[in-house]
N, C-alpha and C positions, 0 to 999 in steps of 0.2 A: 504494500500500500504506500501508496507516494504523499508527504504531506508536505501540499505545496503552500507557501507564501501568503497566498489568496485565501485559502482553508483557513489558514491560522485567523486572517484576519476578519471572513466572514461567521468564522464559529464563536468569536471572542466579541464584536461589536455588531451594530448595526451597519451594514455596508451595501452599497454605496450610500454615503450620508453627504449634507450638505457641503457642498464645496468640493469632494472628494469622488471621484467614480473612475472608472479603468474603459480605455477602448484597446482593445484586445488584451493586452499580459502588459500595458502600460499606464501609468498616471496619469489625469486630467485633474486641471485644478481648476473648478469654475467652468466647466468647460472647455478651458484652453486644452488644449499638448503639450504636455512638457518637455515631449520629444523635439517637438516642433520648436520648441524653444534652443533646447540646448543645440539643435543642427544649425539655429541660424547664429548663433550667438556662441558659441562653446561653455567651457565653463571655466572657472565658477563664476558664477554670476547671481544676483539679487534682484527681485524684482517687486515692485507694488503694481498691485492690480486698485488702480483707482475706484472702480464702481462699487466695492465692497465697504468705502469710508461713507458714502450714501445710503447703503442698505442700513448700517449701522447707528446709525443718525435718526432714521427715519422708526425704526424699530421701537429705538427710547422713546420717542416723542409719542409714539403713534399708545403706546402702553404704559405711560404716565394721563396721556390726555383721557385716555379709558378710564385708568381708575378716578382719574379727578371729574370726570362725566356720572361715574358710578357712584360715587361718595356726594356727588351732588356739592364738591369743592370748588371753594369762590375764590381760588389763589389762582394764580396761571405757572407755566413748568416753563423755564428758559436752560435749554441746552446749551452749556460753553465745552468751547474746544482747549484742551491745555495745550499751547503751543512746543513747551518743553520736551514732549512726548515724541515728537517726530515734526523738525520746523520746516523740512521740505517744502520750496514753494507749489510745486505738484499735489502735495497733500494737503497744505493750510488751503489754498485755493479749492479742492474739491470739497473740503469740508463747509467754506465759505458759498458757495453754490445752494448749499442748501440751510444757509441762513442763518448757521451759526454764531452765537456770541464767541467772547475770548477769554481766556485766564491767561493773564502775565508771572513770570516766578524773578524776571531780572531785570536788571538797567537795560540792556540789547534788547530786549523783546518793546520795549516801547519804541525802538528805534523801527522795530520791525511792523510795530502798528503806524507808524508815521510813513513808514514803505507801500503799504497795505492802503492806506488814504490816498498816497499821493497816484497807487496805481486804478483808484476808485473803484479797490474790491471789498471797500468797509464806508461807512458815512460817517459821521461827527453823533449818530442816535445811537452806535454802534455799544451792547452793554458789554463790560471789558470791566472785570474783576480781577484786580491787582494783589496777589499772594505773595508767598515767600519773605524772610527778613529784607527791608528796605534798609539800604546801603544808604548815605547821602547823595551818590549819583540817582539813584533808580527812584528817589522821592522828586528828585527836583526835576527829573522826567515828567513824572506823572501830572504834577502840578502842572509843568508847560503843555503837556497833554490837555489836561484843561483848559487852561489861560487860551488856546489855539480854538475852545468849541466843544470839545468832546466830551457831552451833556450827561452820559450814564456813567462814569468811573466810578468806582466801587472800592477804596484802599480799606483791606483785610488787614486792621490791626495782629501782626506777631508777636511783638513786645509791647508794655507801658508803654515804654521810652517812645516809641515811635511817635504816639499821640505829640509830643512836644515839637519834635521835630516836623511835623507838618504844618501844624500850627505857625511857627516860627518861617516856613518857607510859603503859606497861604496867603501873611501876611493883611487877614482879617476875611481872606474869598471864602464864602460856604465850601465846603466840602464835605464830600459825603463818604464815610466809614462802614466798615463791620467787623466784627470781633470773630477770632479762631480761638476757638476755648479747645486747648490742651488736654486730651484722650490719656486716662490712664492703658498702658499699654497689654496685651495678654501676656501671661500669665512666666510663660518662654521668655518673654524679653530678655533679652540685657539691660534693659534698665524700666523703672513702673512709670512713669508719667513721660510725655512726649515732649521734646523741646521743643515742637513747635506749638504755636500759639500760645493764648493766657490762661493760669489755671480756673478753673472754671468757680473756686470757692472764693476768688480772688475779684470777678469778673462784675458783682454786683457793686461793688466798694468803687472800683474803678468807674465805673458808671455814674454814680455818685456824683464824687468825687472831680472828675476829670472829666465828664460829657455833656452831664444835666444840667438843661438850662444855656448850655452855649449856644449862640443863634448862630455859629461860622463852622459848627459841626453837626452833624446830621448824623445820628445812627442808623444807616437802613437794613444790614444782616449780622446774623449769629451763622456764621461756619463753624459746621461738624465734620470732621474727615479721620474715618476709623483705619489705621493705615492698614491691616490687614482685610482691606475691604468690606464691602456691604455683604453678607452672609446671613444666615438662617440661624446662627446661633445665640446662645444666653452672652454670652463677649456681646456681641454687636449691638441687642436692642439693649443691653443696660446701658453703654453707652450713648445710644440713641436716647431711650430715655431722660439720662443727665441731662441731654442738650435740649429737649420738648421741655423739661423743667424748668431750664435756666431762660429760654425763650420767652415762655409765658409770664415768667419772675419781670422779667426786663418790660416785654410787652406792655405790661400794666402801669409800667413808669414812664415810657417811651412811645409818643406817637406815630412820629417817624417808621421805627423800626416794622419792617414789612415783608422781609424775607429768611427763610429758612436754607444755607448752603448745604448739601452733603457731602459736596466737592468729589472726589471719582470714586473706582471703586468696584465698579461694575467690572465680573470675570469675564476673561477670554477662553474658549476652550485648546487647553493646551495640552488633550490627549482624544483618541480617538472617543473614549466613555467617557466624554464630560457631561455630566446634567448637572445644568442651573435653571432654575422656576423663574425667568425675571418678572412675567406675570404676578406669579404670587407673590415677588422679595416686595414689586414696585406698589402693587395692592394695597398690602402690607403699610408701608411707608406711607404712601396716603391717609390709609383710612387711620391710624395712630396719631399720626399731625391734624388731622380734622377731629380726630377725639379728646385730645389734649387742648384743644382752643376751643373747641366747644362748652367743653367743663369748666369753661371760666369767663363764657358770652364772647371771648375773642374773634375779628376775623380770622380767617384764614390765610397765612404766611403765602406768598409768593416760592415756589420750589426752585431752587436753583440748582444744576448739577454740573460739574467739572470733568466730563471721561476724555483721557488721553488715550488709554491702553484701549478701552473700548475702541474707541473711534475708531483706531487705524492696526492694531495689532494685527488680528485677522486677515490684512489684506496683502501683508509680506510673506515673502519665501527668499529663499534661498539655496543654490543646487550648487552641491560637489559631483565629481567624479572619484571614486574610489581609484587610485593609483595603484596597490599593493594588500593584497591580505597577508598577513602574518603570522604563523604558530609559535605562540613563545614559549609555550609550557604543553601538559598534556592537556588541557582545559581551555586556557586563554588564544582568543583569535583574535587580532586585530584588523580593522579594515582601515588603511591610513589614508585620506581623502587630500585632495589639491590644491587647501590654504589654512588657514589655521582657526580655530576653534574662539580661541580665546579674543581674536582680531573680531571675525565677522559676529559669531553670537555672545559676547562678552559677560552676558549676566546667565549665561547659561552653566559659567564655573565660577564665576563671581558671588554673585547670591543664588546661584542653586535653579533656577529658573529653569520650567522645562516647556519642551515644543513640541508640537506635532512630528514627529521622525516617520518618515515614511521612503520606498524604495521609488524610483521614479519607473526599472523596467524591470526584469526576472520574474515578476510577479508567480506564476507557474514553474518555479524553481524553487527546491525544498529548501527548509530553513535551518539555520543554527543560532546560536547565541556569538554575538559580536559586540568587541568596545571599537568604538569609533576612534578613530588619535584625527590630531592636524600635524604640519610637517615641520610646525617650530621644533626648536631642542627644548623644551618647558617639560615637563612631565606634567603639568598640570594642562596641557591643550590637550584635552580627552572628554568626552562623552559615553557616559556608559550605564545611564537610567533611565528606563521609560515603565511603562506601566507592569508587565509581566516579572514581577518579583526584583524589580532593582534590575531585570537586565535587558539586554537589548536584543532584541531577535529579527532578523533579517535574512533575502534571501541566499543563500550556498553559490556559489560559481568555482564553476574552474577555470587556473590559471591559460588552458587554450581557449574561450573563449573569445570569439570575436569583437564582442561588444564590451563594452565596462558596466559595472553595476556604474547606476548615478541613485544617490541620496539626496532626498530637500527635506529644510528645517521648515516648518509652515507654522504661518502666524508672527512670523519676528517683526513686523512693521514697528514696533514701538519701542524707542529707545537706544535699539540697538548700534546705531550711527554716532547718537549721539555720546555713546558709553566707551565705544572705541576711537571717536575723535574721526569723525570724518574729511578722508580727504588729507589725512595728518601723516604723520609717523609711527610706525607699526610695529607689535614685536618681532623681532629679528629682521627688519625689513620686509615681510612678506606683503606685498601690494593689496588693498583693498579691491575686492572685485568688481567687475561690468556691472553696472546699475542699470535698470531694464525697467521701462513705465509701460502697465498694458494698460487700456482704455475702451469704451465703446463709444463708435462712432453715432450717430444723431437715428440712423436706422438699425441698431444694437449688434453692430458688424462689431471684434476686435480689431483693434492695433497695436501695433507697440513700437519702442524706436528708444533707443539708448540715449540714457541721461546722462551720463556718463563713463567712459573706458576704463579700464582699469587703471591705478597707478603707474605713473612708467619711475625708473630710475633718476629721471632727469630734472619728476617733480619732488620727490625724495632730497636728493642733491641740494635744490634749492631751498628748501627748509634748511636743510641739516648744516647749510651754510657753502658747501662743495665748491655751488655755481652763484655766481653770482650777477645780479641784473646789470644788464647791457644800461649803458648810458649813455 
């Protein structure tokens, strides 16, 4: 009895699933060929599939507005895109098509919303929710931000101190605030309360104190952000809870204040057997925010949400060619792939993060257990977990075949550029790969066309100082 590849995978999961189906013994992602891909392009190579940042968009929206239709909810739901997440202008733009608000985390990113104005892909109505510790560059951004028009800014108190310092650079202009009340952390941590934002037993006094009654400060939200995301557990609504308390606490002192953040958060499926309920998590979230201001004649907060990872996770990949399988021992096989691990999916040996691993062709070729390597000298540029007991199982080939096995990471769109330094210097020098954008055209044909080539030596060189600019 032969047990091919495909067996494993249709007895183990539901297959073909979204995004994922096989024409003949090969991969389709979306539709596409993957084949088709690596024959025009080689490898390795990364690609985003832009239409999938729209599916993703529209899915939130479409299942917050249910529940807030259901719950008979007088708030309204505003989707912001974390720019942080993936700043590609490929991606911010496709996000921006469908109407997206923005969260900023730095000083550059307001640079990038003044890029974004001046290309009239945002207006001056534009809501734009300002995060992260404010530096003194990235306050006095935001303020000229304003001072130029732009009507909805939103600066997310991280520290006290910040309060002063805006104050001081507003120089009497209204300005409008919200507070991040600081998430005691689970349980694992390395450490129990978050350093981001203000503690939340802290946050009344502050209010007090420091807001009430100023006419040149406006409180309009309470940001909540549980960093290991929004989930079904007793962790997540007691901290959700803390923050419907603290809201309602504030609410009763504060007219202004009008909005409830949950900032991101929302999973990506990052194995073959992912279930997540967003329906019921997002249900959920409504109907507890409409129960909590209700029990105390309150309107209903305005819902804000932040997904980065959502937005655009799911719509990257990335493809090796398996160079060399390896026997190092009686047990261990190695498959060494054609760039390095550590360069292109960086948080995948960094904080542990795991992906869709899947084969692109042998499909009907029996399987074995394999750790993946990349071709730096690191001992840490390895892959070797996925769902089947901590190991990796993939198809068998012999060294005469014809063809190479090809492996894709799916779902890497977020982050992962920015964690390796796009465009930068690499470990060991190994070049970052062919950037690939697929698209659909106006009557839902594919396209694609290279964003960029691979690293060559010569841009290497000029960083590292080698070569230097002609004059």
């Amino acid at each position: 009895m032969k047990n091919t590849y495909f067996d494993l995978i249709e007895q183990s999961y539901y297959f073909p699933q979204e995004g994922f189906d096989l024409r003949g013994d090969s991969l389709t992602f979306h539709g596409i060929s993957l084949k088709y891909l690596i024959k025009k392009y080689g490898t390795p190579f990364r690609f985003i599939y832009l239409p999938k940042i729209g599916e993703q968009i529209k899915k939130s929206r479409n299942l917050f507005n249910k529940a807030i239709k259901k719950n008979n909810y007088n708030g309204k739901y505003y989707y912001c895109y974390c720019t942080k997440c993936n700043h590609f202008s490929h991606v911010v733009n496709e996000a921006l098509k469908h109407n997206v608000n923005l969260e900023t985390s730095s000083s550059y990113d307001i640079d990038l919303i003044l890029h974004l104005f001046k290309d009239k892909k945002i207006d001056k109505n534009r809501k734009i929710i300002h995060n992260g510790y404010k530096t003194q560059e990235y306050l006095s951004k935001i303020i000229e931000l304003q001072r130029l028009g732009f009507k909805n800014n939103i600066i997310v108190l991280d520290s006290i101190n910040e309060l002063q310092r805006i104050e001081k650079l507003a120089n009497g202009e209204k300005v409008k605030v919200g507070i991040r009340m600081a998430i005691n952390e689970e349980s694992q941590s390395a450490y129990y309360t978050s350093r981001l934002g203000i503690r939340h037993t802290n946050i009344p006094e502050f209010f007090q104190n420091q807001i009430k009654g100023k006419k040149n400060i406006e409180l309009k939200m309470l940001h909540f952000f549980v960093d290991s995301g929004i989930k079904d557990s007793l962790y997540f609504w007691g901290e959700f809870q803390k923050a419907m308390k603290l809201y309602v606490e504030l609410k009763k002192q504060c007219d202004t204040l009008d909005s409830f953040n949950l900032g991101g958060g929302f999973p990506i499926r990052n194995h073959l057997g992912f279930e997540y309920d967003y329906e019921y998590m997002i249900k959920e979230i409504v109907s507890n925010i409409k129960t909590a201001c209700s029990a105390e004649n309150l309107p209903d907060p305005d819902i804000y949400t932040e997904f980065g990872k959502y937005t655009v996770g799911e719509s990257g990949a990335i493809i090796f060619e398996v160079l060399e399988q390896k026997q190092q021992n009686d047990t261990e096989s190695w498959y060494i792939i054609n760039n390095s691990l550590m360069n292109t999916i960086p948080d995948s040996w960094s904080i542990f993060e795991k992906f869709i691993l899947l084969p692109i062709n042998k499909w009907n070729n029996e399987y074995k257990r394999a750790n993946i390597g990349g071709i730096s000298c690191d001992h840490s540029d390895y892959y070797n977990s996925e769902d089947f007991n901590q190991e990796v199982l993939l198809p068998a080939y012999s060294d005469d075949d014809k063809e190479p096995l090809y492996l894709g990471f799916f779902h890497t769109g977020a982050y992962q550029d920015a964690i390796s330094g796009y465009g930068g210097i690499k470990h060991c020098l190994i070049p970052a790969p062919k950037h690939v954008i697929i698209d659909r055209d106006e009557k839902g044909n594919f396209f694609d066309y290279v964003y960029r080539n691979e690293q060559s030596a010569e841009e290497m060189f000029k960083i590292l100082g080698y070569t230097k600019d002609e004059e």
